[in-house]
C-alpha positions as CSV (number, residue, x, y, z in Angstrom):
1,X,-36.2,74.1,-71.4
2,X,-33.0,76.0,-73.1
3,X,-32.8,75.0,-76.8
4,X,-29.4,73.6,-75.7
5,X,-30.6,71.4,-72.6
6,X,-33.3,70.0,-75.0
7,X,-30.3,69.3,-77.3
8,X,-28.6,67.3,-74.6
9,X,-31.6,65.6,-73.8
10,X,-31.9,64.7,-77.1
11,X,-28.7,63.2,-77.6
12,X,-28.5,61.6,-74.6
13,X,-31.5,59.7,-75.9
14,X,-30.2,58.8,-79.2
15,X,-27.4,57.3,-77.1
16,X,-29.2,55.2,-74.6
17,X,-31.2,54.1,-77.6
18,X,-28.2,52.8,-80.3
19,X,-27.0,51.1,-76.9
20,X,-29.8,49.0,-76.3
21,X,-30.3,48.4,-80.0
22,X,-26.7,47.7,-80.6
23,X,-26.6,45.5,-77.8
24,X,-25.7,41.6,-79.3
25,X,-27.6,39.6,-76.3
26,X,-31.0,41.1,-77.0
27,X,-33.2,39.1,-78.5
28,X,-37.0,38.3,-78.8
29,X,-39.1,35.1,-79.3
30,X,-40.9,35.2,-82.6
31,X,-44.1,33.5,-83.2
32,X,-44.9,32.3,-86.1
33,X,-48.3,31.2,-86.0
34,X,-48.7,30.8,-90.3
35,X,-46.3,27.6,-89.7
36,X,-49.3,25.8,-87.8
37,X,-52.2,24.2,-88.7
38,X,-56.2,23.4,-87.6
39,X,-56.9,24.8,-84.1
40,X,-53.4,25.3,-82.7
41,X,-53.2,28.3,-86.0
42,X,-56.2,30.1,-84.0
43,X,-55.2,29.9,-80.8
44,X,-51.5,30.8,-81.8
45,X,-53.2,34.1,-82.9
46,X,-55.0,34.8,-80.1
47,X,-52.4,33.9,-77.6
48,X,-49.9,36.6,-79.8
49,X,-53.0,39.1,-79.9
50,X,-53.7,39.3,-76.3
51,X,-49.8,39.4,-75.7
52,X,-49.6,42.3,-77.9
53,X,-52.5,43.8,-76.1
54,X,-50.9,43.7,-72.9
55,X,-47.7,44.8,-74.4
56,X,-49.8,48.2,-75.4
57,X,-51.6,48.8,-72.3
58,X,-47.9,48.5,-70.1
59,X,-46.6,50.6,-72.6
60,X,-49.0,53.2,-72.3
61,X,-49.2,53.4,-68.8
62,X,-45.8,53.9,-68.8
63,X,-45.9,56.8,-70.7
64,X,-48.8,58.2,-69.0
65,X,-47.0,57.7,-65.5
66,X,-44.0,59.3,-67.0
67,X,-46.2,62.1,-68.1
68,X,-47.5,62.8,-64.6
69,X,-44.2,62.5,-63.3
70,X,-42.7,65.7,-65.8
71,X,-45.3,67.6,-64.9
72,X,-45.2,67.3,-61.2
73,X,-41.9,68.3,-62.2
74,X,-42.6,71.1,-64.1
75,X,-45.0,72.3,-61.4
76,X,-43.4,71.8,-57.7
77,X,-39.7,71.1,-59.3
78,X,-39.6,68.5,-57.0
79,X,-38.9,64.5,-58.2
80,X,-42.1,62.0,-57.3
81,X,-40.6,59.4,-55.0
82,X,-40.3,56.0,-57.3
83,X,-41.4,52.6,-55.5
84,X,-39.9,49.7,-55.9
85,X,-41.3,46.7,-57.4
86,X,-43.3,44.3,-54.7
87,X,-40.8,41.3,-53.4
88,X,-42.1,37.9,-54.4
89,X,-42.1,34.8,-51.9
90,X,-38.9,33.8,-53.3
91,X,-37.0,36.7,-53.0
């Protein structure tokens, strides 16, 4: 990659990302498990934990599919073909 295509890429990233920062409808739930008390407290933490958890492993395989995918790239210059996401019964 040319020092100026990686300063493209670069930028076009830094773009992409101040849009979907700067974006006013997104928003996240926040849990706030410290505001609860007795049992509800611990299972409010492991509910977030094991959320988070599965938040890691999607975003790591992500990346790792992603990596696959440049290096294909890099090898065959050819794109991997993308599937689409399963249709569910009420699509």
């Amino acid at each position: 990659m040319t020092p100026t295509r990686r300063r493209t890429v670069q930028l076009a990233g830094a773009l992409v990302l101040a849009g979907v920062v700067g974006v006013p409808r997104y928003a996240s739930a926040q849990v706030n498990c410290d505001t609860m008390v007795g049992p509800a407290r611990s299972d409010c933490s492991m509910g977030a934990a094991r959320v988070q958890g599965q938040k890691s492993e999607i975003a790591a395989t992500v990346a790792r599919q992603r990596t696959d995918a440049a290096n294909l790239y890099r090898v065959t210059r050819k794109r991997p073909k993308t599937m689409s996401a399963p249709k569910t019964v009420g699509d």
